[in-house]
C-alpha positions in Angstrom: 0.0 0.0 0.0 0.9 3.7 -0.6 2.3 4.8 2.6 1.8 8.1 3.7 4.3 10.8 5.2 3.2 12.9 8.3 3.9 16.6 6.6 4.4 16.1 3.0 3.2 16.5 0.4 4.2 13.5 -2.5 5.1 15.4 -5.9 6.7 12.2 -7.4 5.7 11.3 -11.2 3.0 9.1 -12.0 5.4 6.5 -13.4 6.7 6.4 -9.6 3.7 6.6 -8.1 3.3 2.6 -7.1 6.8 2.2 -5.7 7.5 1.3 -2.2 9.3 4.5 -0.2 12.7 3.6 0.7 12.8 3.2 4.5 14.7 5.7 6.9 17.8 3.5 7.2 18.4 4.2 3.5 17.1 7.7 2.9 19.3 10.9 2.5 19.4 12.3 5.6 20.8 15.6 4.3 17.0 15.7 2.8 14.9 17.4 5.0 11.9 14.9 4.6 13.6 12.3 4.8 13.5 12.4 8.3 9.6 12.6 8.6 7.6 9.8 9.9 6.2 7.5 7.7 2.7 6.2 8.6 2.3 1.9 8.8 0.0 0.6 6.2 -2.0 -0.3 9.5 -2.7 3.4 10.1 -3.6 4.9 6.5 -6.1 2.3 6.4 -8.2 4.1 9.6 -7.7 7.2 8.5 -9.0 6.6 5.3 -12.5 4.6 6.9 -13.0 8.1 8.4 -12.2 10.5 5.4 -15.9 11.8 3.5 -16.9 10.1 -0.1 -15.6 13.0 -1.9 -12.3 12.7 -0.2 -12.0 9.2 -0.8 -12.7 9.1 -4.9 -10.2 11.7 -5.8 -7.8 9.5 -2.8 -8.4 6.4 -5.7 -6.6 8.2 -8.1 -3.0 8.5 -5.4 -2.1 5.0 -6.6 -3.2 1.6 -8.1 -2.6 0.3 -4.2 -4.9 3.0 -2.7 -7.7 2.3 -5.6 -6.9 -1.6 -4.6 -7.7 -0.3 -1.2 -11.1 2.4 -1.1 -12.6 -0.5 -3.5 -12.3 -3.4 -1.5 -15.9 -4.4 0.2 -14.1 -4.9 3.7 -13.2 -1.1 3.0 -16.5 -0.1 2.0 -18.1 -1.8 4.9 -15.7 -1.0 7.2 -16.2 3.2 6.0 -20.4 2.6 6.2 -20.3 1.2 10.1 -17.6 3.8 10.8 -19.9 6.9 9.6 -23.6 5.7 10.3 -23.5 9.0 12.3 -22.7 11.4 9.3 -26.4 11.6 7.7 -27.5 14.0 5.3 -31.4 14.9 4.7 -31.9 14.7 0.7 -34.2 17.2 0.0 -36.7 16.9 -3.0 -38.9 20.3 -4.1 -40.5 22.1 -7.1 -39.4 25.3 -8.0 -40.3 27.9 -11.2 -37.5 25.8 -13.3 -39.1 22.1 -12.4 -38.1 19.4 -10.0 -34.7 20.1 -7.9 -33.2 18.1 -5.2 -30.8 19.2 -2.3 -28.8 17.5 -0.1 -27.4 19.0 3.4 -26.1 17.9 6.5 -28.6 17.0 9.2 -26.2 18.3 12.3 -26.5 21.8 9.9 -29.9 21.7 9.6 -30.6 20.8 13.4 -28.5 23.7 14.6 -30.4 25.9 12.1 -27.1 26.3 9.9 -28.4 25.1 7.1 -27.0 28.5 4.3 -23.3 26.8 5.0 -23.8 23.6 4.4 -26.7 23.4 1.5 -25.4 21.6 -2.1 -27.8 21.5 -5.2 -27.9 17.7 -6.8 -28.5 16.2 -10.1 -31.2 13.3 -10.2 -29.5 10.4 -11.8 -29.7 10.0 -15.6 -33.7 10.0 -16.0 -35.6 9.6 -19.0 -38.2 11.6 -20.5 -39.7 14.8 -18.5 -39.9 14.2 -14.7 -43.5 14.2 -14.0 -43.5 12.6 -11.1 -40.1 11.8 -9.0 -41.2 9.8 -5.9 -38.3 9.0 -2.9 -39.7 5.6 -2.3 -36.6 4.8 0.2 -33.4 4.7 1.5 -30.5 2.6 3.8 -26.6 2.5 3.7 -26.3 5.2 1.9 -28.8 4.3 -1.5 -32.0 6.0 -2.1 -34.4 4.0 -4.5 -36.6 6.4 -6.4 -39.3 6.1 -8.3 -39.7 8.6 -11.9 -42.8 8.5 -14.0 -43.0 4.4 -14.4 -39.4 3.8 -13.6 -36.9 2.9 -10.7 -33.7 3.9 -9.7 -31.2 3.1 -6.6 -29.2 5.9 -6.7 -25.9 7.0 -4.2 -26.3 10.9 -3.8 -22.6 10.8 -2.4 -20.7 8.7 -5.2 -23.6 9.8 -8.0 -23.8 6.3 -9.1 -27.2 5.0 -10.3 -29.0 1.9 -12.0 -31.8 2.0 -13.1 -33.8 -1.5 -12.5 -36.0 -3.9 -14.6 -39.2 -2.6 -15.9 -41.3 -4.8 -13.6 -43.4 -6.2 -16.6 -47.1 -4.5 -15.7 -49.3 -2.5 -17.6 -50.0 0.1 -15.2 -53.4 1.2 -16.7 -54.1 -2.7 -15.7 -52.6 -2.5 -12.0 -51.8 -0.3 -9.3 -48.2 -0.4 -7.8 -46.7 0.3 -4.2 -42.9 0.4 -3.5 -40.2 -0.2 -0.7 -36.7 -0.6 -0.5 -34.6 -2.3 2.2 -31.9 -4.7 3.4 -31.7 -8.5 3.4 -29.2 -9.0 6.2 -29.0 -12.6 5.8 -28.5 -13.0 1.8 -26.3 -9.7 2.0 -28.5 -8.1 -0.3 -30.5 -4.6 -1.2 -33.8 -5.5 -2.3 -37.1 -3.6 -4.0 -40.7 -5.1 -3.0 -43.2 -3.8 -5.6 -46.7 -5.1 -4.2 -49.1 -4.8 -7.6 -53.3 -4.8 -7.2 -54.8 -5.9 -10.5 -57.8 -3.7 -11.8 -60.7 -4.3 -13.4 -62.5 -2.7 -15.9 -63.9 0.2 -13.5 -60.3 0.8 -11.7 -60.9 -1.0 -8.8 -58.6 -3.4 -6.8 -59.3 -7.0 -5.9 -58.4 -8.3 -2.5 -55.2 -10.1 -3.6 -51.8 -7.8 -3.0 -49.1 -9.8 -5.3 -45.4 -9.2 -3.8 -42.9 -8.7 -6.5 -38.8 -8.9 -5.2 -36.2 -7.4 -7.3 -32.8 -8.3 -5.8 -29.7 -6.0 -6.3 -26.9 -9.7 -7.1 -29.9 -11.0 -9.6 -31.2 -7.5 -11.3 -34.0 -9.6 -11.8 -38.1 -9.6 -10.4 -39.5 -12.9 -9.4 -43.3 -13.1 -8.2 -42.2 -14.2 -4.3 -46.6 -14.7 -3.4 -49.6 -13.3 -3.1 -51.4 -12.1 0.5 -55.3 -12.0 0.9 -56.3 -9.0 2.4 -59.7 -10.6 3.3 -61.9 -7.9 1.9 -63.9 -9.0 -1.6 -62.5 -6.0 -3.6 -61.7 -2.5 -2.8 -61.6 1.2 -4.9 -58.0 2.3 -5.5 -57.7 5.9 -2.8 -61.3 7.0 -1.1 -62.3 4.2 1.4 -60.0 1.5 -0.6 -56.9 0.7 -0.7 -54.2 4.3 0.0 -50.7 3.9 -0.1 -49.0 6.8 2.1 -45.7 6.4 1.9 -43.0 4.0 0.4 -42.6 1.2 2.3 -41.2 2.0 5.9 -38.2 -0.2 6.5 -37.4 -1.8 10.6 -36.6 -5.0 11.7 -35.6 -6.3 8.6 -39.3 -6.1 7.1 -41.1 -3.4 4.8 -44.1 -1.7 6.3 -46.5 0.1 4.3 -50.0 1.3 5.7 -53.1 0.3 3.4 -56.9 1.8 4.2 -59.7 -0.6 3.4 -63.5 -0.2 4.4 -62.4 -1.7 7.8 -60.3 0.6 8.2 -56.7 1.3 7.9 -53.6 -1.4 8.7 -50.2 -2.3 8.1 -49.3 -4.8 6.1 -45.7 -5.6 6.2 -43.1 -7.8 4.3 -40.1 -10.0 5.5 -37.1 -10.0 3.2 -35.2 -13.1 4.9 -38.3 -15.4 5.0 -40.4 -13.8 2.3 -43.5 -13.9 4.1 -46.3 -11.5 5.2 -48.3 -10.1 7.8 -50.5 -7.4 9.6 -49.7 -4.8 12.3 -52.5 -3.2 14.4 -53.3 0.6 14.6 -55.6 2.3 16.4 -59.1 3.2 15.4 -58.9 6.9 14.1 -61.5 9.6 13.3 -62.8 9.3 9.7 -62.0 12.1 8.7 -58.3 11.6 9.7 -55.4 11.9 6.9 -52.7 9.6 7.9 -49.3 9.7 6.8 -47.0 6.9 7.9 -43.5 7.0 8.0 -40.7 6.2 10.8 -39.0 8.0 13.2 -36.5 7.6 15.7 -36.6 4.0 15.2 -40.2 3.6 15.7 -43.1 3.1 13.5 -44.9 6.8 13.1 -48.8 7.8 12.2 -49.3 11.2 11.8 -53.4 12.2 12.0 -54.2 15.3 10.5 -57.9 16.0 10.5 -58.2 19.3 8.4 -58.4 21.4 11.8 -55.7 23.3 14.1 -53.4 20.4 15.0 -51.9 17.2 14.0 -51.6 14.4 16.3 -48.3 12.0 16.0 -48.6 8.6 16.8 -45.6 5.9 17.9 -45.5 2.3 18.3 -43.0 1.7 21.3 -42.9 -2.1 21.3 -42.5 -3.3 17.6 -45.7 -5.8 16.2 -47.5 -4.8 19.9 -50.6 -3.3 18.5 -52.0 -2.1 22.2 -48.0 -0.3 22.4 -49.6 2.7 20.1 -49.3 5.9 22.3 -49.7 10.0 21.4 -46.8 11.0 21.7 -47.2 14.8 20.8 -50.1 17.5 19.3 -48.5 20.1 16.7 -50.6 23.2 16.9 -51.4 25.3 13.6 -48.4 27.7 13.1 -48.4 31.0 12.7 -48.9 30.8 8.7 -51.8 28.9 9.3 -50.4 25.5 8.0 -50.7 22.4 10.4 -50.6 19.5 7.7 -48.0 17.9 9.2 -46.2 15.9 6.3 -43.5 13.8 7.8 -41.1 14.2 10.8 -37.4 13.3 10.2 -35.3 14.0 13.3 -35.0 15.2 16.6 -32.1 17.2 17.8 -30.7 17.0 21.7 -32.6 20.3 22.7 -35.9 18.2 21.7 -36.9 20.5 18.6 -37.9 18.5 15.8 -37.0 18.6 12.0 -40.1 18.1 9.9 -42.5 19.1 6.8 -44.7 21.1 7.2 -46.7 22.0 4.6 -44.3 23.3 1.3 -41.3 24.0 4.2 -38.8 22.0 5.6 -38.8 23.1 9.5 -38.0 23.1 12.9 -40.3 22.7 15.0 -39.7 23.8 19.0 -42.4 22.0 21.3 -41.4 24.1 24.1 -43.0 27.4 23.0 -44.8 25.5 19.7 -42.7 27.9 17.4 -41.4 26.7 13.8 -38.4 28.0 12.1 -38.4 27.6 8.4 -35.3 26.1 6.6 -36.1 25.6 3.5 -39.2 26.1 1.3 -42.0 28.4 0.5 -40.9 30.3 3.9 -37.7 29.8 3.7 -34.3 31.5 2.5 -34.3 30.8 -1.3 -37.6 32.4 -1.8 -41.1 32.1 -2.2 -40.8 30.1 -5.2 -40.0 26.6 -4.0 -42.3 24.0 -3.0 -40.9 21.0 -0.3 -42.7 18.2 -1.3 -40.6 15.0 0.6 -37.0 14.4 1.8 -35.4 11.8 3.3 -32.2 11.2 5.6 -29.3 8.8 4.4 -25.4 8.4 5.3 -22.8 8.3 3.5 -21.3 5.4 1.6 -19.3 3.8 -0.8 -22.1 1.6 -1.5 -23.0 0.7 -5.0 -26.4 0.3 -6.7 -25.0 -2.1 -9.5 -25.3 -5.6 -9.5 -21.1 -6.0 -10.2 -20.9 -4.5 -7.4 -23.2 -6.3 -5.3 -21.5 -9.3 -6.5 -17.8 -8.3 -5.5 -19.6 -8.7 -1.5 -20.1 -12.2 -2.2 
């Protein structure tokens, strides 16, 4: 490996580049760094797990060693555990010129620091005009997204992309719901598409089929179908209402489904494949529920159209009875209390979260909001927040040559 001297810099040729520095016993000592340290192989290698993405793909160009090195998988999963704690909030909003997305750090946008630390992005290499960009997920650093009838995993950091399989459905013919998570046992990312056939009228039978498309295969294989015990059901309205991408915990997919029941989550397992239901509790009517999780816990926000929105928790995982309020957010001072989605909370207890077209922070002590980004917030009145997402950093790859090099 290229070994690295404490204090200076390396100007040697590229032809030189790969050979080994001569040790201190047979250096010119009349040189005067000569007689710097020079780092164990040992060493470099920690430094490097801690260095940011950025740093680390312009390190691969030092020397063939180094590249050897940053694209090894122990590397790359050494670097992910070692930075689980460097997350970044990806940020997607509309704006006079179309769709935009951001990215910034979440310790910048908790201190309320966010005009430092904010970087425009480029989607990755979509086709056709971008009617409809969805963030249907994101873990270990790749976000899967979802843009007009296609789907992408995507690294924001190393601006690597794939797009996947077209999953084989006429859509006029079905209705589609999407997650993205982590197979721990098969080492391997994974997209669940859960289809509903239609009939003639639009509406959805009670069958949900679960579709699996598997980073190491870049392939979809029909994994089973789940009755929902309900004879058929209208797509939205009192049937069935996807609000979210599928919420990944505990190794399973979550997404919460309304029927004329009432509303439930149904959830998929990616080691065994199979399915289930999770209890909620009974809500008004007229409630709008977004689902989504935070702080490690399964999350229902209820917003009933009026001066607040209640949030929801489940404190013991799968224990329908462990549902508890766990806060009311009054209307603000703009008048906007639809509560989208709440992302974070920092270690003063305020809480980063959508509400309405901003991107906020929300203080429950004096129940005060402080708008980051969005229609109230610093780059004008002319964008729109409409979702974002936290992820970490990561070397990561969304490619299936990739995937295969962790085998």
């Amino acid at each position: 490996m290229e070994r690295l001297r404490i204090g200076a810099t390396d100007h040697r040729s590229k032809e030189t580049n790969d050979n080994p520095i001569p040790s201190s016993s047979t250096q010119d000592l009349t040189n005067p760094l000569a007689v710097l340290p020079i780092l164990p192989d040992e060493l470099v290698n920690e430094i490097l797990k801690r260095l940011p993405v950025k740093s680390l793909s312009r390190f691969k160009c030092v020397s063939k060693s180094w590249l050897s090195l940053i694209s090894s998988p122990q590397f790359i999963r050494d670097h992910l555990e070692i930075n689980r704690d460097n997350q970044r909030v990806l940020i997607k909003s509309y704006a006079g010129s179309g769709h935009s997305v951001k990215h910034c750090s979440l310790d910048c946008l908790l201190s309320d620091e966010i005009s430092t630390d904010v970087v425009i992005n480029d989607y990755p290499n979509l086709e056709g005009p971008l009617l409809c960009i969805t963030i249907v997920g994101g873990f270990d650093g790749l976000v899967c997204i979802r843009a007009n009838q296609n789907l992408f995993l995507w690294n924001p950091s190393t601006g690597k992309s794939n797009k996947l399989l077209d999953l084989g459905i006429k859509y006029d013919n079905y209705c589609a719901f999407f997650g993205f998570g982590y197979d721990v046992i098969n080492d391997d990312y994974k997209v669940v598409a859960i289809t509903c056939p239609l009939d003639e009228y639009g509406v959805a039978y009670e069958v949900l089929q679960f579709n699996v498309y598997g980073i190491k295969n870049e392939s979809w294989r029909r994994v089973g179908e789940y009755q929902v015990g309900y004879t058929r059901v209208d797509v939205g309205g009192s049937g069935f209402f996807l609000y979210a991408g599928g919420i990944f915990l505990n190794g399973k997919l979550h997404w919460c489904l309304r029927k004329e029941e009432g509303e439930f989550i149904c959830f998929f397992d990616l080691e065994t494949e199979s399915f289930g239901e999770i209890e909620i509790p009974k809500f008004d009517e007229r409630c709008d529920l977004f689902f989504y999780l935070f702080q490690g816990s399964l999350c229902m926000v209820c917003w009933t159209g009026v001066e607040y929105s209640d949030v929801w928790v489940m404190k013991e995982y799968g224990v329908g009875k462990s549902w508890i309020k766990m806060l009311t957010i009054p209307i603000d001072e703009l008048g906007m209390s639809f509560i989208y989605k709440l992302l974070k909370t920092s270690e003063d207890g305020k809480i980063l979260l959508i509400n309405g077209p901003n991107l906020a922070l929300y203080n429950p002590t004096d129940s005060t909001f402080r708008y980051l980004i969005g229609l109230n917030g610093p780059f004008g009145p002319s964008e729109f927040v409409a979702d974002a997402c936290i992820y970490i950093e990561s070397l990561i790859s969304p490619t299936a040559s990739d995937a295969a090099d962790r085998q």
